[in-house]
MOPAC internal coordinates of N, CA, C and O (Angstrom, degrees):
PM7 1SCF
backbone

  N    0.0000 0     0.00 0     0.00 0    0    0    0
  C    1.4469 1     0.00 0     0.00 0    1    0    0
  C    1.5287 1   108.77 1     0.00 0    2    1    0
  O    1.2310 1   118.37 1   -42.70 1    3    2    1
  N    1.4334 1   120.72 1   137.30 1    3    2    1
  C    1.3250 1   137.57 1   169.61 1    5    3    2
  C    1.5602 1   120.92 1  -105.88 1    6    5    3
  O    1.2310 1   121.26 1  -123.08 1    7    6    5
  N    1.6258 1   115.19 1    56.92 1    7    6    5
  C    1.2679 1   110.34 1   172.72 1    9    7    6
  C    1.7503 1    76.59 1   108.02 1   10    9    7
  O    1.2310 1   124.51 1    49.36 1   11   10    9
  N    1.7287 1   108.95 1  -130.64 1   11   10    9
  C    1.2916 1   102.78 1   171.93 1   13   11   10
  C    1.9014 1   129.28 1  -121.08 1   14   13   11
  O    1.2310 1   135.83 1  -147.13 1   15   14   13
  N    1.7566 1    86.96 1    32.87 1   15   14   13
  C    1.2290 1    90.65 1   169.73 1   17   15   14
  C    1.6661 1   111.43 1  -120.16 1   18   17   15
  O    1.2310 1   124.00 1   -40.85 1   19   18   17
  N    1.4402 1   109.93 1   139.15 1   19   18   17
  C    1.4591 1   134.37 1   168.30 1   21   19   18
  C    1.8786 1   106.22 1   -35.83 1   22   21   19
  O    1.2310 1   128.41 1   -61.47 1   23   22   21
  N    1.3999 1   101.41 1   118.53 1   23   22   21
  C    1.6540 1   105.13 1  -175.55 1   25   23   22
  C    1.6965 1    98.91 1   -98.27 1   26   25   23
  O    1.2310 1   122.86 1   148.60 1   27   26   25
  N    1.3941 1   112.12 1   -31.40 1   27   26   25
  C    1.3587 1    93.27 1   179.94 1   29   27   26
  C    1.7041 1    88.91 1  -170.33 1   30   29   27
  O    1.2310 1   126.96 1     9.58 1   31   30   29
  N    1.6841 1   104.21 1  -170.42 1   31   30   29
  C    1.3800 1   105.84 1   169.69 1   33   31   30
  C    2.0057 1   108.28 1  -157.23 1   34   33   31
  O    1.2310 1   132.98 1   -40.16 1   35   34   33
  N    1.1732 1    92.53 1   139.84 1   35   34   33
  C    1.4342 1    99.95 1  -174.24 1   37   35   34
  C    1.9809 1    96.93 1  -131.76 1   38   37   35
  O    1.2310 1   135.27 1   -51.16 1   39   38   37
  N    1.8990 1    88.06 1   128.84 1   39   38   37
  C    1.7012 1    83.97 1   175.28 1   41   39   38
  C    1.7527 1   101.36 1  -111.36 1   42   41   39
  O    1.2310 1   122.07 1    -9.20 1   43   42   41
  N    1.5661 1   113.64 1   170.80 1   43   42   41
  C    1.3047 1   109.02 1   169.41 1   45   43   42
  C    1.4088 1   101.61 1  -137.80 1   46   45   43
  O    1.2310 1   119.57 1   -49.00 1   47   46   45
  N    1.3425 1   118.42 1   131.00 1   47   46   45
  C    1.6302 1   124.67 1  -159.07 1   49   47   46
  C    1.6719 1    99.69 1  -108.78 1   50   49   47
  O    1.2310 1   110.89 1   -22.32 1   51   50   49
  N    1.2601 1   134.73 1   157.68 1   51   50   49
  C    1.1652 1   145.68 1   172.60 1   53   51   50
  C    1.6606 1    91.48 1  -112.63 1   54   53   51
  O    1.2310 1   120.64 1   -42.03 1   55   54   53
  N    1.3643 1   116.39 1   137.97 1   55   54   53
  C    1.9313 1   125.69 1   163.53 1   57   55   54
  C    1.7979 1    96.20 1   -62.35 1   58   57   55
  O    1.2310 1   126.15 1   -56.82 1   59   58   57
  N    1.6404 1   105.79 1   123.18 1   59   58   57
  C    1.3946 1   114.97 1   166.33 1   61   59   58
  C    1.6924 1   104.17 1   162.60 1   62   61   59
  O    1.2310 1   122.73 1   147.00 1   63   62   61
  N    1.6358 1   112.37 1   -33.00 1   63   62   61
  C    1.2385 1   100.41 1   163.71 1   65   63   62
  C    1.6202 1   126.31 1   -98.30 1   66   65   63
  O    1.2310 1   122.24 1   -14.55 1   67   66   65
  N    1.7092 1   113.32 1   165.45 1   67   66   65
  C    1.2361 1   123.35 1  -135.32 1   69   67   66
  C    1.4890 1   103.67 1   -64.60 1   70   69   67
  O    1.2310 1   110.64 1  -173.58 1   71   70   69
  N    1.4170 1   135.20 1     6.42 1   71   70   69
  C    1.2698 1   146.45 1   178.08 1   73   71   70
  C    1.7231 1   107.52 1   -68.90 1   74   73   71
  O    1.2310 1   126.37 1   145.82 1   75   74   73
  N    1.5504 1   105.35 1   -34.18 1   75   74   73
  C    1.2610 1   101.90 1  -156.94 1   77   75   74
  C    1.7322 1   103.02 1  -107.31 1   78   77   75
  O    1.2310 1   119.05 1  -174.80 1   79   78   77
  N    1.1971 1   119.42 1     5.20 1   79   78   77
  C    1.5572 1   130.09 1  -166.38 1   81   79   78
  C    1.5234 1    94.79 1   -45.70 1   82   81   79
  O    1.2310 1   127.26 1   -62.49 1   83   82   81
  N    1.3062 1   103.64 1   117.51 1   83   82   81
  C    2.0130 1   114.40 1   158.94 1   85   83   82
  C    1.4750 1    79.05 1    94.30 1   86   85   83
  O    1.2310 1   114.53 1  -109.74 1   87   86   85
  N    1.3327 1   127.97 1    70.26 1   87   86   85
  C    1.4866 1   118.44 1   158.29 1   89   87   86
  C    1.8835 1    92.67 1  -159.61 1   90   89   87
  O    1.2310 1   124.15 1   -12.82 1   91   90   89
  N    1.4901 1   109.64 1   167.18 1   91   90   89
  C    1.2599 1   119.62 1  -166.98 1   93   91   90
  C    1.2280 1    97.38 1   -64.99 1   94   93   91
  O    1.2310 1   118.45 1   -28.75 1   95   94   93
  N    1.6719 1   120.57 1   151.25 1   95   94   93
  C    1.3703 1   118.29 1   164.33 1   97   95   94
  C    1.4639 1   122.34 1   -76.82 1   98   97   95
  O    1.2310 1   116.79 1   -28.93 1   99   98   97
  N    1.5212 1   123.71 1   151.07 1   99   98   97
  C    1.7971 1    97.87 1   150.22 1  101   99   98
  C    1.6280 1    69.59 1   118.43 1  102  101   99
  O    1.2310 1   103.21 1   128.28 1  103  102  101
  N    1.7088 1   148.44 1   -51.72 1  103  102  101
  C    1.1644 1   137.95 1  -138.73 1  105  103  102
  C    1.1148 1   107.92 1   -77.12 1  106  105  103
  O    1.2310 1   120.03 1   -19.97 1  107  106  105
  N    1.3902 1   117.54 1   160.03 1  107  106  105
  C    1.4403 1   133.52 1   173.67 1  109  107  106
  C    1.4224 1   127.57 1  -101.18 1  110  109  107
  O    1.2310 1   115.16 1   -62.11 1  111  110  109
  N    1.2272 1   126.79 1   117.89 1  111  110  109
  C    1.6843 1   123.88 1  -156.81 1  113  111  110
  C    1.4719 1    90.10 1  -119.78 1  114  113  111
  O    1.2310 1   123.31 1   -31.23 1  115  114  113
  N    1.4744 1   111.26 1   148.77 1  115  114  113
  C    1.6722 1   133.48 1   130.17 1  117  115  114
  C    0.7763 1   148.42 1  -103.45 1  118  117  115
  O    1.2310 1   115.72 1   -69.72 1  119  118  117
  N    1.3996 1   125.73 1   110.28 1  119  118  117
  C    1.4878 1   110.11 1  -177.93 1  121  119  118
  C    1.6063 1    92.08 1  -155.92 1  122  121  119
  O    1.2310 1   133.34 1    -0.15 1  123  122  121
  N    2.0705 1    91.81 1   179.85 1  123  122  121
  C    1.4651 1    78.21 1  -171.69 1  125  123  122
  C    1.9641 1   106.94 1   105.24 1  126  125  123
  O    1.2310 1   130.06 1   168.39 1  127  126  125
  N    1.2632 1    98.21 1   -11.61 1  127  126  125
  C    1.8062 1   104.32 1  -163.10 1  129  127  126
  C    1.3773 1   109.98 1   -75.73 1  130  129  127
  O    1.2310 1   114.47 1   -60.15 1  131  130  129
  N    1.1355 1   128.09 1   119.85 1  131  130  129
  C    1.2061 1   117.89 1   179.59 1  133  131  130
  C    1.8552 1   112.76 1  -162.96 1  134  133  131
  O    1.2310 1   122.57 1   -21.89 1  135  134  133
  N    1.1675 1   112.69 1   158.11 1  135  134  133
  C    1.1733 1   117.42 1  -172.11 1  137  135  134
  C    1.3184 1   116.78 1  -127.11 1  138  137  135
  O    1.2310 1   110.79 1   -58.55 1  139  138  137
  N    1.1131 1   134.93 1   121.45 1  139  138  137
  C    1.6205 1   138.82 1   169.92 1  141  139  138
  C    1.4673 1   100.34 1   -24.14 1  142  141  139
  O    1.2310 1   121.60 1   -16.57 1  143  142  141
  N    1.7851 1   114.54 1   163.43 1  143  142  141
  C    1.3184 1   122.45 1   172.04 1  145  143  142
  C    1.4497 1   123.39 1   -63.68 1  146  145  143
  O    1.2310 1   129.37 1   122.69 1  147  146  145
  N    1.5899 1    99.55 1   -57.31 1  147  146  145
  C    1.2715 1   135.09 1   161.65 1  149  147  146
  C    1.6424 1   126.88 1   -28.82 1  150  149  147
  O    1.2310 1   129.74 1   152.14 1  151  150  149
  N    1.7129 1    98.84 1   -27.86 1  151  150  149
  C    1.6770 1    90.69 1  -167.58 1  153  151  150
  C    1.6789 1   100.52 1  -135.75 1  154  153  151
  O    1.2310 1   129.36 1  -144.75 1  155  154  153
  N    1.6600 1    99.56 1    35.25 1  155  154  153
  C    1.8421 1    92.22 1  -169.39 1  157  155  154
  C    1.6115 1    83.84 1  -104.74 1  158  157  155
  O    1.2310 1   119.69 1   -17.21 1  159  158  157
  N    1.3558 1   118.19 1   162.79 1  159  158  157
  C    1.5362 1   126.23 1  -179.94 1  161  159  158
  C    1.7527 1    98.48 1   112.47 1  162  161  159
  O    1.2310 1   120.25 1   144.36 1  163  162  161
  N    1.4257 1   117.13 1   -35.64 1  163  162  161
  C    1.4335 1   125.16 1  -164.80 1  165  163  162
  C    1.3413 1   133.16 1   -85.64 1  166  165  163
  O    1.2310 1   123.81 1  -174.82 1  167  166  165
  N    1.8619 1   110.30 1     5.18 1  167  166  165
  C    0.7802 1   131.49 1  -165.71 1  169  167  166
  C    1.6021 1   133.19 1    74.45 1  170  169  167
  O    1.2310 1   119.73 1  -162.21 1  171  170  169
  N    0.9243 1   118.13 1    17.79 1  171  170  169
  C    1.7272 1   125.79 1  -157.11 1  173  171  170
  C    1.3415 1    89.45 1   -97.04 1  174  173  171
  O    1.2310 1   109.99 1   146.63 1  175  174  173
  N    1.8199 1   136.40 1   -33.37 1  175  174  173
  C    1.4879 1   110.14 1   177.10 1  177  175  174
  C    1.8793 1   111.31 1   -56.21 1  178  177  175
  O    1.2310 1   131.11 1   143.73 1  179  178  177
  N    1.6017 1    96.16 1   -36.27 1  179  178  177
  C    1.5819 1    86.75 1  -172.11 1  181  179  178
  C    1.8041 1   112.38 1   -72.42 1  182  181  179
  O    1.2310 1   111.23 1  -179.90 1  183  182  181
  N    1.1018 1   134.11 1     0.10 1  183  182  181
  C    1.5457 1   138.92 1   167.53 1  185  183  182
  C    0.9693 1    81.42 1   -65.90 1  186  185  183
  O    1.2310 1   114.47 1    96.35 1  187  186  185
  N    1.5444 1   128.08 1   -83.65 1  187  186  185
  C    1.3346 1   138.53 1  -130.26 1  189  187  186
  C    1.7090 1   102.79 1   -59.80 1  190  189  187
  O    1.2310 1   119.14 1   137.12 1  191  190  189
  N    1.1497 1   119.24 1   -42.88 1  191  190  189
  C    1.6368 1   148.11 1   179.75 1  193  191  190
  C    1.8240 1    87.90 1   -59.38 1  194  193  191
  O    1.2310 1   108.89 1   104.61 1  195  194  193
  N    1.1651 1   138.41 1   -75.39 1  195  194  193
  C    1.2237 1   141.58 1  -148.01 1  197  195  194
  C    1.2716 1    88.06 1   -83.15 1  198  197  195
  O    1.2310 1    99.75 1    95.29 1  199  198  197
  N    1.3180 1   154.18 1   -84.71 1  199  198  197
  C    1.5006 1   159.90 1   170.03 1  201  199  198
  C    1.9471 1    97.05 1    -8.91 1  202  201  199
  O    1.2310 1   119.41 1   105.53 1  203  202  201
  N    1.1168 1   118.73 1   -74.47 1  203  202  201
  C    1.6818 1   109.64 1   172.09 1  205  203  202
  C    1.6710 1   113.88 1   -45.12 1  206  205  203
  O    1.2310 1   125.24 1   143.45 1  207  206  205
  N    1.3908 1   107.55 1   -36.55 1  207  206  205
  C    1.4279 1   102.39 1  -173.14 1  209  207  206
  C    1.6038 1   110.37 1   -65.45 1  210  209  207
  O    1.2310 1   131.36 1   134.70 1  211  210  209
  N    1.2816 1    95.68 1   -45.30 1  211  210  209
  C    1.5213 1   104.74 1  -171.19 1  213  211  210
  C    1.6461 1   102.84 1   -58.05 1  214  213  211
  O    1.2310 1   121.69 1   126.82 1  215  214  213
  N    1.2536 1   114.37 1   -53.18 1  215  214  213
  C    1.2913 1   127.43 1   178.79 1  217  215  214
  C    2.0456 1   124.96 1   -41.92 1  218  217  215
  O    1.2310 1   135.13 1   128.79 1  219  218  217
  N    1.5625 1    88.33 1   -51.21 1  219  218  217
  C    1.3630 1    92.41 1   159.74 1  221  219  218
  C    1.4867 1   119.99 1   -67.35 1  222  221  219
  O    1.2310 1   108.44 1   166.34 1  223  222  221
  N    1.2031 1   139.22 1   -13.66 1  223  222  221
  C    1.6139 1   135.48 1  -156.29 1  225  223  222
  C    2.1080 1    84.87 1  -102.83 1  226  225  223
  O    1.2310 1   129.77 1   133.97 1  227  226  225
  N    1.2716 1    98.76 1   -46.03 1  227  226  225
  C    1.5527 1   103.58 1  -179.29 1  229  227  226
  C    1.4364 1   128.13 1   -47.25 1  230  229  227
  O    1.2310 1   124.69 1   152.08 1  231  230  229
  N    1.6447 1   108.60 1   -27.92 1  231  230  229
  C    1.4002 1   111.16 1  -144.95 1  233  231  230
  C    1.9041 1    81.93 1  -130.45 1  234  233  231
  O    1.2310 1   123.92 1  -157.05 1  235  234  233
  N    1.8059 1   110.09 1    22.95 1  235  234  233
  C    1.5504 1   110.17 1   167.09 1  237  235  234
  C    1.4915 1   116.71 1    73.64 1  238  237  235
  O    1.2310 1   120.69 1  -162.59 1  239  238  237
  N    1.1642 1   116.28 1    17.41 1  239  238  237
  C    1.9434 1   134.70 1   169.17 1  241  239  238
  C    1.7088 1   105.40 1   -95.89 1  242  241  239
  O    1.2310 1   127.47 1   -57.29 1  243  242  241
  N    1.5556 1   103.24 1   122.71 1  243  242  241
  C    1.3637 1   104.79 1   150.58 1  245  243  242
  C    1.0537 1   156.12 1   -99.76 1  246  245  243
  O    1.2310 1   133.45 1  -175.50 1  247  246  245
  N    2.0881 1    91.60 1     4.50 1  247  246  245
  C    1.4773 1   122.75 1   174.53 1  249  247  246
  C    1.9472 1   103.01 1  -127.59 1  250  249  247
  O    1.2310 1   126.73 1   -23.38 1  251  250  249
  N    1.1020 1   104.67 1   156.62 1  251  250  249
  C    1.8826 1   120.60 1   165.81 1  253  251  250
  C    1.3413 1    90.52 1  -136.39 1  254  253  251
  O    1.2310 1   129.17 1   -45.69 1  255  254  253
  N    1.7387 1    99.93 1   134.31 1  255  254  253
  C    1.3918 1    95.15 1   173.78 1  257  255  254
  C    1.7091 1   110.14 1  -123.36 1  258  257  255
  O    1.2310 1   112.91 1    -5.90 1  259  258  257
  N    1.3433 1   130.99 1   174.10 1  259  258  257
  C    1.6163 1   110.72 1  -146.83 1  261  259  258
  C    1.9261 1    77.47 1  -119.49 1  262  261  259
  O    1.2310 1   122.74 1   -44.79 1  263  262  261
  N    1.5932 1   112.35 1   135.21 1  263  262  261
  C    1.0999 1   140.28 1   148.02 1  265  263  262
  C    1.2964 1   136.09 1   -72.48 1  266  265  263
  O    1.2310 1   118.76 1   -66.84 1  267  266  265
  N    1.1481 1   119.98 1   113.16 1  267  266  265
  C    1.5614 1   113.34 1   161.71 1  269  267  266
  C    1.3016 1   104.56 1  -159.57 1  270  269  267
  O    1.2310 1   126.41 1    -4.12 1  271  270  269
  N    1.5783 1   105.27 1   175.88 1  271  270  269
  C    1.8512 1   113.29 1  -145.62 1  273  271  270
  C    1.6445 1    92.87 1  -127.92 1  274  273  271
  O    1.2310 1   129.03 1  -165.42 1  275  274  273
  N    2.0764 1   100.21 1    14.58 1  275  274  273
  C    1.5523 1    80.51 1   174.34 1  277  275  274
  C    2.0152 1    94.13 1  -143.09 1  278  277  275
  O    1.2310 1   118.84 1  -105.07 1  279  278  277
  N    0.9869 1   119.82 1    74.93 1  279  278  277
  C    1.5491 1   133.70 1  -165.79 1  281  279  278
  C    1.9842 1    93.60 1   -44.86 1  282  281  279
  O    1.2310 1   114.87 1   151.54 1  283  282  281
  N    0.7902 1   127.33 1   -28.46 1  283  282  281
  C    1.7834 1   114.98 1  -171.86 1  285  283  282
  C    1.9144 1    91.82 1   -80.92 1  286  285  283
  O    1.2310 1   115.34 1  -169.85 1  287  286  285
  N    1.1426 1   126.44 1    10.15 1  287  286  285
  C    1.7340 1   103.45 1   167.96 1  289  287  286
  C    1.7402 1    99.26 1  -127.72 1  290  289  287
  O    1.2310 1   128.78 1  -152.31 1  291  290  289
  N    1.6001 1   100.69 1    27.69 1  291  290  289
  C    1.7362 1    81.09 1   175.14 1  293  291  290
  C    1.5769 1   117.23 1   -76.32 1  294  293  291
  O    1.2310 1   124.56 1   150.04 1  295  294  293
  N    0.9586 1   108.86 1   -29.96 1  295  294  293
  C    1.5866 1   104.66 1   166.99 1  297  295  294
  C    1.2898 1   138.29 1   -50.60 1  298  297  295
  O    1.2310 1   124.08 1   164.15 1  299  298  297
  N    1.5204 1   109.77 1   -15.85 1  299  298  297
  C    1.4176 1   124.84 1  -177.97 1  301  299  298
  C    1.6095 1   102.54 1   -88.75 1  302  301  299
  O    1.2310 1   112.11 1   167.89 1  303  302  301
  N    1.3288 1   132.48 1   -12.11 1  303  302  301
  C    1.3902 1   147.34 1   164.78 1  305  303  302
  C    1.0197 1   124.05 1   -86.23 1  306  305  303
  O    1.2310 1   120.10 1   180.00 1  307  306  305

């Protein structure tokens, strides 16, 4: 948050909902990452990036793996 507007948003998924059907259990997903217009250049994707990392190492994960619902822009990530 910037005052009282939303700077960005980062989710972290556990394997169990219907997104992940036919995939290992137990895994850790992201997606969902995104940053306001207003506040990209400033470094806040890489918080957001290091804050999940940290998060996964915390919660006993030695992998995060990156989500999205549109596979032709993973390269742009």
């Amino acid at each position: 948050m910037r005052g009282t507007d939303v700077a960005g948003v980062i989710s972290i998924k556990k394997n169990g909902s219907e997104e992940f059907v036919g995939l290992s259990p137990g895994l850790l997903w992201m997606g969902s990452f995104q940053v306001a217009p207003d506040e990209r250049g400033q470094g806040l994707g890489a918080k957001f990036l290091t804050f999940a990392a940290n998060l996964t190492s915390e919660l006993g994960h030695e992998k995060l793996y990156f989500y999205t619902s549109n596979p032709t822009i993973v390269g742009w990530y």
